[in-house]
C-alpha positions as a Markdown table, in Angstrom:
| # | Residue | x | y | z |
|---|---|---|---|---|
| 1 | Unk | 359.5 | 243.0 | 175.5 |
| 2 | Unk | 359.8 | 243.4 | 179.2 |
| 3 | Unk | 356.5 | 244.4 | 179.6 |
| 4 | Unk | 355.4 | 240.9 | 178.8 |
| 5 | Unk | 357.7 | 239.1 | 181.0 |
| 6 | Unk | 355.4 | 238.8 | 183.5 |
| 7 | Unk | 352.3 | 237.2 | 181.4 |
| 8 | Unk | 355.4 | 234.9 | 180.0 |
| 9 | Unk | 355.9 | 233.7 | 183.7 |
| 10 | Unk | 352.3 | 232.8 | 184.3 |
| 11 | Unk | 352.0 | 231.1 | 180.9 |
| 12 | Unk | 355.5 | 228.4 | 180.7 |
| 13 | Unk | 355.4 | 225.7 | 182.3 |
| 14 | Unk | 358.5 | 223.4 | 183.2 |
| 15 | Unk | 358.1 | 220.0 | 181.7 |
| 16 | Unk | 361.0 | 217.3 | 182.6 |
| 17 | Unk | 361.4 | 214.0 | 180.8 |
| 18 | Unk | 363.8 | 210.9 | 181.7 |
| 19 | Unk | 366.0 | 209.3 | 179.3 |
| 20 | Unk | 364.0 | 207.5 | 176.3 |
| 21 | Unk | 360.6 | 209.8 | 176.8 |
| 22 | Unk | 359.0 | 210.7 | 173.9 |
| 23 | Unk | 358.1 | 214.4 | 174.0 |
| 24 | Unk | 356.2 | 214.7 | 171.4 |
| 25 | Unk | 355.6 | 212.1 | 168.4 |
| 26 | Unk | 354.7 | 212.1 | 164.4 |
| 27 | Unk | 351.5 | 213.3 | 163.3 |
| 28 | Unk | 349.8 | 214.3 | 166.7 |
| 29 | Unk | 348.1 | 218.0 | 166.9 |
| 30 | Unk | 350.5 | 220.8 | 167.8 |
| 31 | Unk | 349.7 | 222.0 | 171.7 |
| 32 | Unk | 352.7 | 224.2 | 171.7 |
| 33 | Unk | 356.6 | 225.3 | 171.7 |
| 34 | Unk | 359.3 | 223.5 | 173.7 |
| 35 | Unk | 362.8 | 225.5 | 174.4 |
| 36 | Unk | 365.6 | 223.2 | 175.9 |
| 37 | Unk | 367.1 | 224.1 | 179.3 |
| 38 | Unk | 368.8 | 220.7 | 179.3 |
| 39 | Unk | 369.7 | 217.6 | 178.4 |
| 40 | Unk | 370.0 | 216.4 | 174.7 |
| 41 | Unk | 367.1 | 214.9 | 172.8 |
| 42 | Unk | 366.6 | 214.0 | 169.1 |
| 43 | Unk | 364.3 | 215.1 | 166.5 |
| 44 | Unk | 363.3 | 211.7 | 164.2 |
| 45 | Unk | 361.2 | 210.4 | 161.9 |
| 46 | Unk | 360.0 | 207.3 | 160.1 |
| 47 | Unk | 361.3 | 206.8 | 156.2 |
| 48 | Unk | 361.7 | 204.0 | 154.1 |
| 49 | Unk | 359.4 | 201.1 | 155.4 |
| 50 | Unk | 359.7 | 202.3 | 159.0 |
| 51 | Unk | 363.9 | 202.9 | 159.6 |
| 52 | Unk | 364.6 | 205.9 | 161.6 |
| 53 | Unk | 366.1 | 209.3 | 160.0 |
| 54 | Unk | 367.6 | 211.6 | 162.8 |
| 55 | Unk | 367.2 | 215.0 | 161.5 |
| 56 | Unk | 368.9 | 217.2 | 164.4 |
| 57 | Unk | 370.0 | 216.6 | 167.7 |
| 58 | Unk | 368.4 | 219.3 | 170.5 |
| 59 | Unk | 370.5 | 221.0 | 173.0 |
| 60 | Unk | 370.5 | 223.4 | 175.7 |
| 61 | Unk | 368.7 | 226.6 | 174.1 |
| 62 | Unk | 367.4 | 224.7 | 171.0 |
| 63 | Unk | 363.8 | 225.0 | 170.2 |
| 64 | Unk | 361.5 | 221.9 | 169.8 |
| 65 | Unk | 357.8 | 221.6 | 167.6 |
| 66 | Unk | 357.9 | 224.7 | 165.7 |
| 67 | Unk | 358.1 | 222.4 | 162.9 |
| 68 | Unk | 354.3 | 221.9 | 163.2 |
| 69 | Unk | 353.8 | 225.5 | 163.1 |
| 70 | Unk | 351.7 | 225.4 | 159.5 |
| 71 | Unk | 348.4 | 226.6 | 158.3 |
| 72 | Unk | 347.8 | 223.2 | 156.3 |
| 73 | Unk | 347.8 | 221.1 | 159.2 |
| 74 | Unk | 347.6 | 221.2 | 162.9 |
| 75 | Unk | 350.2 | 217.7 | 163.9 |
| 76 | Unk | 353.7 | 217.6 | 164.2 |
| 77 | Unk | 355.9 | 216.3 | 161.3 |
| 78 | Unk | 358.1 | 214.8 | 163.7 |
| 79 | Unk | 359.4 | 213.2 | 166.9 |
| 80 | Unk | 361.4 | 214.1 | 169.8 |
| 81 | Unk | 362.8 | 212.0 | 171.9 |
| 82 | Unk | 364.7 | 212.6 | 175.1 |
| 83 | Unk | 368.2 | 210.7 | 175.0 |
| 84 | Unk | 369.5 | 211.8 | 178.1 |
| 85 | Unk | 367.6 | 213.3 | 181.3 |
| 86 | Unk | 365.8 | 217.0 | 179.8 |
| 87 | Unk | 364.5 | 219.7 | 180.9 |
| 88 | Unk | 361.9 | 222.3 | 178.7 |
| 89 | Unk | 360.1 | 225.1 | 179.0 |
| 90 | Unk | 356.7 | 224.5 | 177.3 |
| 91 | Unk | 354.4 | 227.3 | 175.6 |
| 92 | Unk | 351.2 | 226.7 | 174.5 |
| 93 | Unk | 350.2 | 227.9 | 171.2 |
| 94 | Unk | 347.9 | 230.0 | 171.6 |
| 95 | Unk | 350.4 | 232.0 | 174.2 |
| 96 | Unk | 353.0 | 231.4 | 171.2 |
| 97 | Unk | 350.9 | 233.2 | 168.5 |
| 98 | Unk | 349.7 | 236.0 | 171.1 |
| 99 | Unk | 353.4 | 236.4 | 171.5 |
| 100 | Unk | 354.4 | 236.6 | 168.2 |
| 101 | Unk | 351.5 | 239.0 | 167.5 |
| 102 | Unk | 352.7 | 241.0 | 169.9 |
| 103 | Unk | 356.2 | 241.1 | 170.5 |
| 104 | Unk | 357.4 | 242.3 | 166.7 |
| 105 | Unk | 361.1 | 242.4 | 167.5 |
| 106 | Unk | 360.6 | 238.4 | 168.7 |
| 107 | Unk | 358.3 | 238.3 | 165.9 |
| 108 | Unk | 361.1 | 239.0 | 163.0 |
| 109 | Unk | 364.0 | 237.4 | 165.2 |
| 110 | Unk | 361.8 | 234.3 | 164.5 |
| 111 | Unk | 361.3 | 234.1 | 161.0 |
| 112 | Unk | 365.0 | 235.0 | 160.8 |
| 113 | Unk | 365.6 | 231.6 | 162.7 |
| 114 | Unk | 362.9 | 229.4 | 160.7 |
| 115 | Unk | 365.0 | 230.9 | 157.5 |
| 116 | Unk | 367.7 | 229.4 | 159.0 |
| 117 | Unk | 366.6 | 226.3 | 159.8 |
| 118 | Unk | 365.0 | 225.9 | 156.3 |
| 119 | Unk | 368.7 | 226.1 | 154.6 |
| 120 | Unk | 370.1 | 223.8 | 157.2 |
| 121 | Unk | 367.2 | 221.5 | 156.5 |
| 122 | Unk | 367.9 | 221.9 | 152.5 |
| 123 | Unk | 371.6 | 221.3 | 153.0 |
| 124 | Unk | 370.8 | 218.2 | 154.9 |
| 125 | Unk | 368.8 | 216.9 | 152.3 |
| 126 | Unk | 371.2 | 217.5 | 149.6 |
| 127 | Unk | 373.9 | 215.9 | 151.9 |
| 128 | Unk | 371.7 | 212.5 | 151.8 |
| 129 | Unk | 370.9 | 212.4 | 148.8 |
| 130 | Unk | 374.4 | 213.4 | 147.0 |
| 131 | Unk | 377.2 | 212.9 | 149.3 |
| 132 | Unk | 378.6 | 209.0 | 149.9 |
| 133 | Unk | 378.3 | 207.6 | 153.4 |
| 134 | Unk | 381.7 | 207.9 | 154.4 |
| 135 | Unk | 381.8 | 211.3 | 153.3 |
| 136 | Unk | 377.8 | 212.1 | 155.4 |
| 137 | Unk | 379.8 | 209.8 | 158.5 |
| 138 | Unk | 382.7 | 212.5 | 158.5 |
| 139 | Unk | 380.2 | 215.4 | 158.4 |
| 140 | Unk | 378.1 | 214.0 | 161.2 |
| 141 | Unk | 381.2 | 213.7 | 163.4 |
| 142 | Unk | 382.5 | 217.3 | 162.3 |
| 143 | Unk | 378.6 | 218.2 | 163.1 |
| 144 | Unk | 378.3 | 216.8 | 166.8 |
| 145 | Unk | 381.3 | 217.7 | 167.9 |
| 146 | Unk | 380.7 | 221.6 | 166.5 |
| 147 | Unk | 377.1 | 221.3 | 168.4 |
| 148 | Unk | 378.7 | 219.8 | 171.5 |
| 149 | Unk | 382.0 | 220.6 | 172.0 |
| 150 | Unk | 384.6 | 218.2 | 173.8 |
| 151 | Unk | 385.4 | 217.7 | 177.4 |
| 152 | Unk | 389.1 | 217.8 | 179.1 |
| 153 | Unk | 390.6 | 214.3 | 177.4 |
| 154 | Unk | 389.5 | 216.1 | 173.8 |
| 155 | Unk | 386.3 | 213.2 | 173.4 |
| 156 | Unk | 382.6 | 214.4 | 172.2 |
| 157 | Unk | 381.2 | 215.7 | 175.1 |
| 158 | Unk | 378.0 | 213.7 | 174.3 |
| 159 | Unk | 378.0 | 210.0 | 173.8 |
| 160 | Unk | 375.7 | 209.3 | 170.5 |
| 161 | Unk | 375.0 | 205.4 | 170.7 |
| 162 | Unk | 376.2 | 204.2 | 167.3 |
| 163 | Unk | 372.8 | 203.5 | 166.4 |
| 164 | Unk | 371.6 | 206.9 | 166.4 |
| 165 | Unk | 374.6 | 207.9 | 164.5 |
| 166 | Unk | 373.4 | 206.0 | 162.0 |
| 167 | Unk | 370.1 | 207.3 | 161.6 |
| 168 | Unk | 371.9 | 210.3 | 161.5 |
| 169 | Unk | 373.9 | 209.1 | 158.9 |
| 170 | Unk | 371.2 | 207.9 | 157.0 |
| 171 | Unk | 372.2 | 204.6 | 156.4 |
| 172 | Unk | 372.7 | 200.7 | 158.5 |
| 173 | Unk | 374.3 | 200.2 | 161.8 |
| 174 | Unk | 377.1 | 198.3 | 160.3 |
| 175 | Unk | 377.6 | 200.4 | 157.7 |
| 176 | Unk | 378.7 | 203.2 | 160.5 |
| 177 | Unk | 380.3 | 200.4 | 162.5 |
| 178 | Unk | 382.7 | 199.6 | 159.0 |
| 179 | Unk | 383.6 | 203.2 | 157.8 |
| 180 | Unk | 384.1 | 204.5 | 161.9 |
| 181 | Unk | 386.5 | 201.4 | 162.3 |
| 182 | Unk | 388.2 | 203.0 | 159.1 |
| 183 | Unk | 388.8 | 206.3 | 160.3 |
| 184 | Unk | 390.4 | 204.8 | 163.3 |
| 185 | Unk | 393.0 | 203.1 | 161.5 |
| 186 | Unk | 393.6 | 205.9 | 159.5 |
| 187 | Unk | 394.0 | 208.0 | 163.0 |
| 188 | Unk | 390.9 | 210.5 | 162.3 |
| 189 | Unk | 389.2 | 209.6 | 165.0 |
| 190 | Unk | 390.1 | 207.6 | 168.3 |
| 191 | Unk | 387.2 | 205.9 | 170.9 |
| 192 | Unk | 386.9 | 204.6 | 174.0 |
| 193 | Unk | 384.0 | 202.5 | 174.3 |
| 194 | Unk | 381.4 | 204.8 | 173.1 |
| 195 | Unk | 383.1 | 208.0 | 173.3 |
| 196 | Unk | 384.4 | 209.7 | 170.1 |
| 197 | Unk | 387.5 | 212.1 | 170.0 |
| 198 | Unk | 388.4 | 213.6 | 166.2 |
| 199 | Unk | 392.2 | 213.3 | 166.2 |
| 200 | Unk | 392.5 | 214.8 | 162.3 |
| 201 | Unk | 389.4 | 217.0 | 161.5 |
| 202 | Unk | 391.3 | 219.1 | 158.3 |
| 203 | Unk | 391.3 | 214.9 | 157.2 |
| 204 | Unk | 387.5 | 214.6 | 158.2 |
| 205 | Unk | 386.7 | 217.7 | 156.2 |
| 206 | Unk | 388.7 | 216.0 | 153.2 |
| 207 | Unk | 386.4 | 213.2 | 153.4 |
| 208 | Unk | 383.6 | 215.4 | 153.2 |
| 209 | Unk | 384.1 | 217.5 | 149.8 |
């Protein structure tokens, strides 16, 4: 509502983090909301005797903590980690929850968005625990280049280290570093040193079904 512009002025605050900051980490108490103005950061956490799952890369306009929004518990399920220079604007939660108490057209928009991000969280579960990794390495392509489009020479605009790919993927570093060598023989995909350009995506999306 505009008539609560102004109180949402005086209550964000513009937090900036440089590449590698944690922003918030696994199992500390909720303060509040972050939405993404810039920069790219991923959302982790610790499985299987301490390896590293990427669950969703954050963008420009993304939303960061509300995972921790919960009445069983007060900490935040995840991490978030900056992986290029960011930019947020921070709400605390009790301004949050006055907001949402407040604003009912903001209030159903986000449950409408936490629906959504349930099923994508669902599907992304399914995908690990069905789908091969070559077929969860094609999808994660297909995946970053959908969430960050390409820049003029047709590469991923950004540059995932192949390490976080894997965590992506779910599975090792050489693993990713095998099936990605793979796809470049079979022309799918083309690099140049870290950079990633999808050169076949219909055969990508073949490799996913």
């Amino acid at each position: 509502m505009k008539e609560w512009w102004p109180a949402l002025d005086t209550h964000t605050q513009v937090h900036q983090y440089k590449k590698g900051e944690t922003i918030f980490t696994e199992g500390t108490p909720v303060t509040g909301i972050y939405f993404m103005l810039s920069g790219v950061a991923k959302v982790h956490k610790l499985w299987d005797q301490e390896k590293e799952l990427i669950l969703r890369f954050a963008h420009n306009q993304d939303i960061l903590g509300h995972r921790g929004l919960s009445s069983s518990t007060n900490q935040y399920p995840i991490t978030a980690t900056a992986l290029t220079p960011v930019t947020l604007i921070y709400i605390t939660l009790d301004f949050f929850e006055a907001t949402f108490k407040t604003n009912h057209i903001f209030a159903y928009q986000f449950m409408m968005f936490m629906a959504d991000e349930l099923m994508l969280s669902e599907i992304r579960m399914r995908n690990l625990a069905h789908m091969t990794v070559r077929a969860r390495l094609a999808n994660a392509l297909l995946a970053l280049e959908n969430k960050f489009g390409t820049n003029e020479k047709g590469f991923i605009s950004f540059i995932a280290s192949r390490q976080d790919i894997a965590a992506y993927v779910g599975t090792a570093y050489e693993t990713v570093y095998k099936n990605m060598n793979e796809f470049i023989e079979l022309g799918y995909i083309k690099t140049n040193a870290k950079a990633i350009a999808l050169t076949d995506k219909e055969a990508l999306k073949n490799a996913v079904c």
